[in-house]
C-alpha positions as CSV (number, residue, x, y, z in Angstrom):
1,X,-16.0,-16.8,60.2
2,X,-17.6,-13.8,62.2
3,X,-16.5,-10.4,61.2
4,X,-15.2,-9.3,64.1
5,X,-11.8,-11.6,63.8
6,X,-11.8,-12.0,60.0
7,X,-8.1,-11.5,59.1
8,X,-9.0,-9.2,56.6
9,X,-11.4,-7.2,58.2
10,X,-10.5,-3.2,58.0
11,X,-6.8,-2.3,57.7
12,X,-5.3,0.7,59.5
13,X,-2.7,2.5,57.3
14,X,-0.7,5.4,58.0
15,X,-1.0,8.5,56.3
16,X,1.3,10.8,54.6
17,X,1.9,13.5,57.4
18,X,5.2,13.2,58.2
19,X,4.0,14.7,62.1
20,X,1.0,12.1,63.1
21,X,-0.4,8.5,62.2
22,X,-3.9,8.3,61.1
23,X,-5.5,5.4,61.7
24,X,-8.2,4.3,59.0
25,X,-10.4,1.9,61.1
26,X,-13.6,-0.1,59.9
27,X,-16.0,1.7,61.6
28,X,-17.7,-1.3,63.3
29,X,-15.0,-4.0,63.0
30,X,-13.3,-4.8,66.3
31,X,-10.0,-5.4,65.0
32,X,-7.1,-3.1,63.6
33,X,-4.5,-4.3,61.7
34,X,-1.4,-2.4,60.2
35,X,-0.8,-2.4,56.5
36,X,2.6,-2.6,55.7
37,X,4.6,-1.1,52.7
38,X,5.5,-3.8,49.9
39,X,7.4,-4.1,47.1
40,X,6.4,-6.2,44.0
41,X,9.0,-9.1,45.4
42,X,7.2,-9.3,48.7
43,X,3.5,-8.8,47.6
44,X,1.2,-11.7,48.6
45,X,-0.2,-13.0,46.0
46,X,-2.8,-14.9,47.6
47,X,-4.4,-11.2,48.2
48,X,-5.8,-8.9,46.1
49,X,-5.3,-5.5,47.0
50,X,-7.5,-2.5,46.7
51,X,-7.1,0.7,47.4
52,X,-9.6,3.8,48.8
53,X,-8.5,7.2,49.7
54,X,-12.2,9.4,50.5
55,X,-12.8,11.5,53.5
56,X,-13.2,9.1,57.3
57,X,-12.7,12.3,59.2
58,X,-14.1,15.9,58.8
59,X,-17.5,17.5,57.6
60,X,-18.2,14.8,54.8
61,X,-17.2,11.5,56.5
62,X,-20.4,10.1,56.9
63,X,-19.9,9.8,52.9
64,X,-16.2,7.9,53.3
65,X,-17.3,5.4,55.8
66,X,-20.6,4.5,54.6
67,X,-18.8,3.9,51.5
68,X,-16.4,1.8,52.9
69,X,-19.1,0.4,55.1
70,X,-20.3,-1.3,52.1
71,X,-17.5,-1.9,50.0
72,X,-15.7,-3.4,52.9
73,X,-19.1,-5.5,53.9
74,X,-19.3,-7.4,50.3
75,X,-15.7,-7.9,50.4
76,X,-16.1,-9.7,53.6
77,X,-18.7,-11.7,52.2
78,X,-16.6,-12.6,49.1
79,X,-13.9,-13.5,51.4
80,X,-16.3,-16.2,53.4
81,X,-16.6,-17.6,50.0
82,X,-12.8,-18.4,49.3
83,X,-12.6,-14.8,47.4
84,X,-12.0,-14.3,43.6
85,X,-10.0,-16.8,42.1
86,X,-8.7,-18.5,45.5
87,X,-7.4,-14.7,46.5
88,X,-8.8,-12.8,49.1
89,X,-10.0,-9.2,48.8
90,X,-8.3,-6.5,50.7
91,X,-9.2,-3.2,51.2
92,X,-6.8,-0.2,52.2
93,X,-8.0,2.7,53.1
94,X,-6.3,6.8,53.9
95,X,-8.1,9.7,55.1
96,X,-8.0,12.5,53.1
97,X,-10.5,14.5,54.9
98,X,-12.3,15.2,52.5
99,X,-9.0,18.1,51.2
100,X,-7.4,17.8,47.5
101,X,-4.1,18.3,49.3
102,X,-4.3,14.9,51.0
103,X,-5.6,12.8,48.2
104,X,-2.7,13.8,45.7
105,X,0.1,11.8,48.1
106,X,-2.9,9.6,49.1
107,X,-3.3,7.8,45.8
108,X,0.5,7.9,45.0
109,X,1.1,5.9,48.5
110,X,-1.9,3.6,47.7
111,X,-0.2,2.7,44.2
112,X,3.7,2.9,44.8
113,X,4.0,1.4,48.4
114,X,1.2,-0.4,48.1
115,X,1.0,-1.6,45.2
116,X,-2.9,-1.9,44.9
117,X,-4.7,-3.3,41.7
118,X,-6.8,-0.3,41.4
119,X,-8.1,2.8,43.6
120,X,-12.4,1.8,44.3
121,X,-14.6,4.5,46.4
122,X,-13.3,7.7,46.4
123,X,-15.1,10.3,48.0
124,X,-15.7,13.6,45.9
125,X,-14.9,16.0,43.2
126,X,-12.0,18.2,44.3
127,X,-10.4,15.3,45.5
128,X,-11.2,13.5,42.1
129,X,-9.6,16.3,40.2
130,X,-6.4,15.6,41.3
131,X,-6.7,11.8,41.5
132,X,-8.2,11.2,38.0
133,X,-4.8,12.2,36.6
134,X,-2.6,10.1,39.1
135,X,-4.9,7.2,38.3
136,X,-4.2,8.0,34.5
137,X,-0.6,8.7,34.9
138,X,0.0,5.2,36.6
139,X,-2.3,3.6,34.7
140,X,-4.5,2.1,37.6
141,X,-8.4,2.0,37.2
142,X,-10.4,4.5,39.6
143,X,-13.8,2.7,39.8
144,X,-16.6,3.6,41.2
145,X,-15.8,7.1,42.8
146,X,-18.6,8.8,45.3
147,X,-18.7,11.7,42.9
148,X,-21.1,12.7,39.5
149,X,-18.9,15.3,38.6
150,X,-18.3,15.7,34.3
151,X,-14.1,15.2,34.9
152,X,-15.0,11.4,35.7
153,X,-17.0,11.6,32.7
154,X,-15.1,12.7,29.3
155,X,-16.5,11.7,25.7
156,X,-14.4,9.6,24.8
157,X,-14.0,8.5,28.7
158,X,-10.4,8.2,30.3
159,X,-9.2,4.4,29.9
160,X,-8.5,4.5,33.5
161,X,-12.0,5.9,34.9
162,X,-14.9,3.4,35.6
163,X,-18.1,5.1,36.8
164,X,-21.2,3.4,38.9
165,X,-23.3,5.5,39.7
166,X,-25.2,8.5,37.4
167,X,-23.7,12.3,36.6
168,X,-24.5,15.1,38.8
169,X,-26.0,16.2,35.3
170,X,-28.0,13.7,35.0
171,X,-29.4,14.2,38.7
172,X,-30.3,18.0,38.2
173,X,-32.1,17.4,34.9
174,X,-34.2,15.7,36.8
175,X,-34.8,17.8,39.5
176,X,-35.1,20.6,36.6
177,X,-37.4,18.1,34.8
178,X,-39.6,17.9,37.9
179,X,-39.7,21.4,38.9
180,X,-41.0,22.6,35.4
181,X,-42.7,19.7,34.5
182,X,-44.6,18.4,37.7
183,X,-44.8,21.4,39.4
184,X,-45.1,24.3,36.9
185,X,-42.5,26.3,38.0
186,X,-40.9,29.0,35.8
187,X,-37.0,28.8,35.2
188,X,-36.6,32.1,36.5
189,X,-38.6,31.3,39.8
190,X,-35.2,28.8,40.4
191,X,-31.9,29.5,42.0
192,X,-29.0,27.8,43.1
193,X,-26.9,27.0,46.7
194,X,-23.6,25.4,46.0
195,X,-20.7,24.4,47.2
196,X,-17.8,26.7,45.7
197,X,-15.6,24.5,44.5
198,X,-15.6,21.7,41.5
199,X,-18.5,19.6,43.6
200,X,-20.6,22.5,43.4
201,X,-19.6,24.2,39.8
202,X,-20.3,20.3,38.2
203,X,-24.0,20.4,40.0
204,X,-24.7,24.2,38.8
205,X,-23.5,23.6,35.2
206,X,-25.8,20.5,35.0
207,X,-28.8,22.5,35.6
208,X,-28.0,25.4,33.7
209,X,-27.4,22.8,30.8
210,X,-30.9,21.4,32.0
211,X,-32.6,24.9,31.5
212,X,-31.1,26.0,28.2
213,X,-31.9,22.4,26.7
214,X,-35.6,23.7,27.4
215,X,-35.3,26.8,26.0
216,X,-34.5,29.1,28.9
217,X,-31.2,31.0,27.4
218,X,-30.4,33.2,30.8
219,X,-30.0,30.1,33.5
220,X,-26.1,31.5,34.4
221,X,-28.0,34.6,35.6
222,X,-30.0,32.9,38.0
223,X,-29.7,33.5,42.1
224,X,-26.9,31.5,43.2
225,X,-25.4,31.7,46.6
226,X,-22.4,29.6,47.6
227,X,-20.1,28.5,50.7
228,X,-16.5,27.5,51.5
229,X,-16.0,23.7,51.5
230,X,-15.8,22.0,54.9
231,X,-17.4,25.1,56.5
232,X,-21.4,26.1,57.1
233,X,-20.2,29.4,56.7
234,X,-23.7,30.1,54.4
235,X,-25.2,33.2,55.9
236,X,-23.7,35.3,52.9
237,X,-25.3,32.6,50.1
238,X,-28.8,32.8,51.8
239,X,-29.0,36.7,51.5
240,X,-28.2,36.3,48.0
241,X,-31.3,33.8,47.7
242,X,-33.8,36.0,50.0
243,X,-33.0,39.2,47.8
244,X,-36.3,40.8,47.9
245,X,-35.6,42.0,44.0
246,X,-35.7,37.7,43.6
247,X,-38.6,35.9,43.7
248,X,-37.4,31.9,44.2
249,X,-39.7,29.3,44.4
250,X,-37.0,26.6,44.3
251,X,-33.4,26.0,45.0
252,X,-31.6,23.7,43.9
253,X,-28.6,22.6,46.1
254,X,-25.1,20.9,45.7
255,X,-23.8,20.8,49.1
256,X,-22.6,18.4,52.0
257,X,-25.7,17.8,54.9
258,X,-24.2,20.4,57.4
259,X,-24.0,23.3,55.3
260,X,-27.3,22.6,53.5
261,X,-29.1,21.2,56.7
262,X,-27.8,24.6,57.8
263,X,-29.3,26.7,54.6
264,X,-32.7,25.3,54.7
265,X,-33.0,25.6,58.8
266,X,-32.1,29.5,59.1
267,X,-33.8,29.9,55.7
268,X,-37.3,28.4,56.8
269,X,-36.5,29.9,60.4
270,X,-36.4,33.7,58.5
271,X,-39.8,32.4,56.5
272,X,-38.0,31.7,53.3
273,X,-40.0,28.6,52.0
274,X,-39.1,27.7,48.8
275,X,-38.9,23.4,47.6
276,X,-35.1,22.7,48.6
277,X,-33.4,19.9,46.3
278,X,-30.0,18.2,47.0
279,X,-27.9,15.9,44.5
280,X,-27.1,12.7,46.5
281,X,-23.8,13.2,47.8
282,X,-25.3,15.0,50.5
283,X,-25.7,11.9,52.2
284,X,-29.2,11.6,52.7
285,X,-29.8,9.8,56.4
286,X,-27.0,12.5,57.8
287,X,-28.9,15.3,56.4
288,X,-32.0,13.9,57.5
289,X,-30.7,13.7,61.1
290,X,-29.1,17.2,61.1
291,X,-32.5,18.5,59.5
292,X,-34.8,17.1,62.4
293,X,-38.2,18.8,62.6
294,X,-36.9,20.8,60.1
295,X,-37.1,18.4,57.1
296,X,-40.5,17.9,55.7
297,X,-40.7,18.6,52.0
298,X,-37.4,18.7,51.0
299,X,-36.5,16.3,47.9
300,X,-32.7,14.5,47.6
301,X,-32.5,12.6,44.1
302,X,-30.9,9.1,44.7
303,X,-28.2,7.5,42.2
304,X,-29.4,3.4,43.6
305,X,-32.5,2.6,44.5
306,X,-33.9,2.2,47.5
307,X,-31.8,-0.4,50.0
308,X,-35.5,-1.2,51.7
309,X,-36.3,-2.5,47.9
310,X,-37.5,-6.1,47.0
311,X,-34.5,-6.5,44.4
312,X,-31.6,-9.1,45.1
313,X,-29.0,-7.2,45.4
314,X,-31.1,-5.1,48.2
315,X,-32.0,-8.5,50.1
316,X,-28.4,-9.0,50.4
317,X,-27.3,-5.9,51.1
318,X,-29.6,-6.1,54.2
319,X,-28.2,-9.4,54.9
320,X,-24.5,-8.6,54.9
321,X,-24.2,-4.7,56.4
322,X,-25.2,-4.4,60.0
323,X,-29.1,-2.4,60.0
324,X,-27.1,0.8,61.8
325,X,-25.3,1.4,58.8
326,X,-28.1,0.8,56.2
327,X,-28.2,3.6,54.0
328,X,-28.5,4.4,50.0
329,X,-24.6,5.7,50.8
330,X,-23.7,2.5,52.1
331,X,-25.9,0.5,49.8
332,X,-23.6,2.3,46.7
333,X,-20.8,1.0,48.2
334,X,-21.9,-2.7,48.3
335,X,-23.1,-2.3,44.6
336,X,-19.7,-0.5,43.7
337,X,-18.2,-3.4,45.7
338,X,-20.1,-5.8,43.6
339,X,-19.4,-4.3,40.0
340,X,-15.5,-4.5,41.0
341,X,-15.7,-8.1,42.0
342,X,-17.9,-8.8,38.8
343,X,-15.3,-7.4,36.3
344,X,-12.3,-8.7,38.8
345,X,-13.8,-11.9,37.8
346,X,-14.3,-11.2,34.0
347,X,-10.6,-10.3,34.3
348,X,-9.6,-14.1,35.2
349,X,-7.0,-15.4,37.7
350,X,-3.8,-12.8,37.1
351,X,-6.2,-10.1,36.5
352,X,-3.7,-6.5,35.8
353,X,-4.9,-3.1,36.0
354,X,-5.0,-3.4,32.0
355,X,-7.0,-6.6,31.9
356,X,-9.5,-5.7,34.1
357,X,-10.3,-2.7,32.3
358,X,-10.0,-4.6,29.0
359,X,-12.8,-7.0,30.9
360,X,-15.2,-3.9,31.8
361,X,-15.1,-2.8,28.5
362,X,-15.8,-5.9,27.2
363,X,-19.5,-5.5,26.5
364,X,-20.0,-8.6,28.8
365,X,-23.6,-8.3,30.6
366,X,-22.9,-7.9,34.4
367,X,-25.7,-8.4,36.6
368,X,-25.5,-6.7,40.1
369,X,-29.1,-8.1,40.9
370,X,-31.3,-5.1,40.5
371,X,-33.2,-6.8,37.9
372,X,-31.0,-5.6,34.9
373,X,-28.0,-6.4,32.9
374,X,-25.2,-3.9,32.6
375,X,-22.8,-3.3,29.3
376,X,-19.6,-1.7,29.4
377,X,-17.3,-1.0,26.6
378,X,-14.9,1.9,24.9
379,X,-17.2,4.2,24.8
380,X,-19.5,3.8,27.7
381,X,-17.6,3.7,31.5
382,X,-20.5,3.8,33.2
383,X,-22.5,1.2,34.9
384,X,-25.8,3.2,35.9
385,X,-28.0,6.2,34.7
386,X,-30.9,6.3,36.7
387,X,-32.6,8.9,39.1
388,X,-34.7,7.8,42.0
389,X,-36.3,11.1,43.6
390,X,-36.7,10.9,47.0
391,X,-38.2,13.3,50.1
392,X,-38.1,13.8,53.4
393,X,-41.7,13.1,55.3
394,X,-42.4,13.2,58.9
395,X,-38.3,12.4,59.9
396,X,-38.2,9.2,57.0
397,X,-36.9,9.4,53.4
398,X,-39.9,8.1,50.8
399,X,-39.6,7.6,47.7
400,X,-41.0,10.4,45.6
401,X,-44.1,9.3,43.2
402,X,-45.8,12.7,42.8
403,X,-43.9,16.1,43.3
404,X,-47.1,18.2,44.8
405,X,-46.7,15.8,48.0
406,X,-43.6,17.4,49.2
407,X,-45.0,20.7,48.4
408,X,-47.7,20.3,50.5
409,X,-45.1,18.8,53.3
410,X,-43.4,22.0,53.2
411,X,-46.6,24.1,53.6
412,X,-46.8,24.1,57.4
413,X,-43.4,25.7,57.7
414,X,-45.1,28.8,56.0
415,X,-47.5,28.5,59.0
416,X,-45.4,28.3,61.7
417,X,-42.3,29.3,60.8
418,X,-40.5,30.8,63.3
419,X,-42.4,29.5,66.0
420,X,-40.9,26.2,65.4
C-alpha cells in the first residue's frame, strides 16, 4: 500500500493549550488524520498505540521529526506486513517544542486520553526530567528517548526506562579518550560549551568524570561557557573560552546545531581555532548545513553507526525512509523503532506495559541487524554502548579513523580566518 494513503500514516493530535491546535504532521506523509480521545471501552484493539511527545517545532526539531521520521517509517513497514500480532502500529505524536512545560501535560494526555502502551522517542533531557517520573508514576515504559543524559540511566535502572542508544558519559569519554590519547592534548588545554540546563550539566559531568578517571583532579575548574536553551545567545560563553589568561586547545560541546554552529562560526571568524567536539544530539546533518564552509575539522561522536553502512539493518533503513530524510538521527529512530517492535513481540499477543518490560528484561537476544545480539535484563536497560567518532570534511560527515585528520582540516581556518 503506498505511504501516502496508508490509514495509519502520521496522526495529527491536539495539544494541551487550551488557546490553539497544534497539528503534529508526518513530515512527508500527505495525509492528516485526527486522533481522537478514548477510553479503555472504546479502544481498538486491533491497534496498538504508541505514544511520542519530542520537539516538531522550535530550535531542536530537526531532532523530533527525524526521530519520528524513522520510528514512523518502520512502523509503516511493520504495518505492510499485517503488524505485530495481527495489530497495527500507531504512532501519536505532541509537540512540546522542545520546553519541560509542555512535555509534563504532554505525557499525561498521551497515557490518560490516549491510552497508549508506552511513550517511544522523546526528544531531550529537560523534557526527560519531568517525563521519567510521569512514565514511573503511571507505570508506562519510556523507551528509547533521544537523550544520554544519567536520569535515564540509574543503577539499579527505573523499571519503566528502556534506553537504545549510549550515555552522554559514555560519548565524552571518548572524546576525552581521543583528545589525550590520539592527540596529546593536556587536560588543562580543554574547556567546555554547554547548554545551561540538564542537557548540558549531563554532557559536562561526563567529561569531568572522564578527566578525574585519568588522573586529572581540577576538571570542574576548566573553561566553560554556556547559553540559554532555545536561544544562540552565546557571545557571553565564547568570551569565557577566548580568555587570554586560557589557553584552549579543545572544546568540548553539548549544544543543539544553531547555538553551536553559531560558537564555532564567530569563534573561527575572531581566529579562535581550537578542535570543536559535539555529543550527537546536536543533530549532525543540521549542524553540518548551518556550519557550511565553516565546518571542516570539527568532530560529532555518533550513538549508531553509520546509515551509509553495509549492515542489515542499514540496507533497510535505506530501503524504507525516503534518501531526503536519511540521517544517523533518523536512522536511531528506525532502530529504536525496531527494538520496540522486537520486545512488542517478545511480549506476545496482549502484550501490557508490565509484560513488555518483563519481555525486555528477559535476557532474550534481540537482533536489530547490525551484526550483534542484544541482552536486556534487571539490571541492564540499555540496548547499545558504542561510540562511532565522526567529522566534518569538505561539507560531508566521515567516519573518524585517525584524530590528526581533522586537525589538519581545521588548519586552514588558522590561515584564512577572517577572510573567509
Amino acid at each position: 500500500m503506498p505511504r501516502a494513503t496508508h490509514p495509519n500514516a502520521f496522526l495529527a493530535v491536539r495539544s494541551t493549550s487550551c488557546i490553539a491546535v497544534i497539528y503534529a504532521t508526518f513530515i512527508f506523509a500527505g495525509n492528516q488524520v485526527a486522533a481522537e480521545d478514548v477510553s479503555d471501552a472504546t479502544r481498538n484493539t486491533d491497534t496498538w498505540r504508541i505514544g511520542m511527545s519530542a520537539a516538531f517545532s522550535g530550535p531542536a526539531s530537526a531532532l523530533g521529526n527525524g526521530m519520528r521520521v524513522g520510528i514512523e517509517s518502520y512502523f509503516e513497514s511493520i504495518n505492510r506486513q499485517g503488524g505485530v500480532a495481527g495489530r497495527t502500529l500507531e504512532l501519536i505524536t505532541i509537540d512540546d517544542a522542545y520546553e519541560p512545560s509542555m512535555t509534563a501535560p504532554n505525557m499525561r494526555r498521551l497515557i490518560d486520553q490516549h491510552n497508549v502502551l508506552c511513550v517511544i522517542g522523546n526528544v531531550g533531557t529537560p523534557t526527560a526530567a519531568v517525563a521519567v517520573p510521569i512514565a514511573n508514576e503511571k507505570r508506562v515504559p519510556m523507551f528509547g528517548a533521544f537523550t544520554g543524559a544519567g536520569l535515564l540511566r540509574r543503577t539499579p535502572p527505573d523499571r519503566y526506562v528502556i534506553n537504545y542508544r549510549a550515555s552522554y558519559a559514555e560519548e565524552t569519554a571518548r572524546m576525552i579518550e581521543g583528545l589525550v590519547n590520539e592527540l596529546q592534548l593536556s587536560p588543562n588545554e580543554i574547556g567546555f560549551f554547554t547548554q545551561n540546563d540538564a542537557y548540558g550539566d549531563a554532557g559536562w559531568k561526563g567529561a569531568v568524570a572522564a578527566l578525574k578517571e585519568i588522573g586529572f583532579a581540577d576538571a570542574e575548574f576548566l573553561p566553560h561557557g554556556r547559553y540559554t536553551r532555545n536561544t544562540i545567545d552565546v557571545e557571553d560563553g565564547l568570551s569565557r573560552l577566548m580568555d587570554p589568561r586560557e589557553t584552549v586547545k579543545a572544546v568540548v560541546m553539548v549544544g543543539a546545531y544553531k547555538p553551536c554552529a553559531r560558537f564555532i562560526k564567530l569563534a573561527r571568524k575572531h581566529g579562535f581555532n581550537p578542535i570543536f567536539l559535539n555529543v550527537s544530539f546536536v543533530g549532525s546533518s543540521s549542524l553540518v548545513t548551518e556550519l557550511g564552509q565553516w565546518g571542516d575539522g570539527v568532530i560529532i561522536t555518533q550513538v549508531v553507526p553509520t546509515p551509509n553502512g553495509t549492515t542489515e539493518a542499514a540496507a533497510e533503513f535505506r530501503d524504507i525512509v525516503p534518501a531526503q530524510h536519511q540521517n544517523f538521527v533518523s536512522f536511531e529512530g528506525y532502530l529504536v523503532g525496531k527494538a520496540f517492535v522486537e520486545s512488542l513481540r517478545l511480549a506476545g499477543n496482549d502484550a501490557t506495559s508490565e509484560t513488555l518490560i518483563d519481555a525486555v528484561e528477559s535476557n532474550h537476544a534481540i537482533d536489530l541487524g547490525l551484526g550483534i545480539r542484544h541482552r536486556l535484563d534487571k539490571h541492564e536497560h540499555q540496548f547499545s554502548h558504542q561510540i562511532w567518532p565522526t567529522s566534518i570534511r569538505d561539507g560531508q560527515l566521515v567516519l573518524l579513523e585517525d584524530w590528526n585528520q581533522s586537525v589538519v582540516d581545521a588548519k586552514r581556518f588558522e590561515v584564512q580566518g577572517t577572510n573567509q
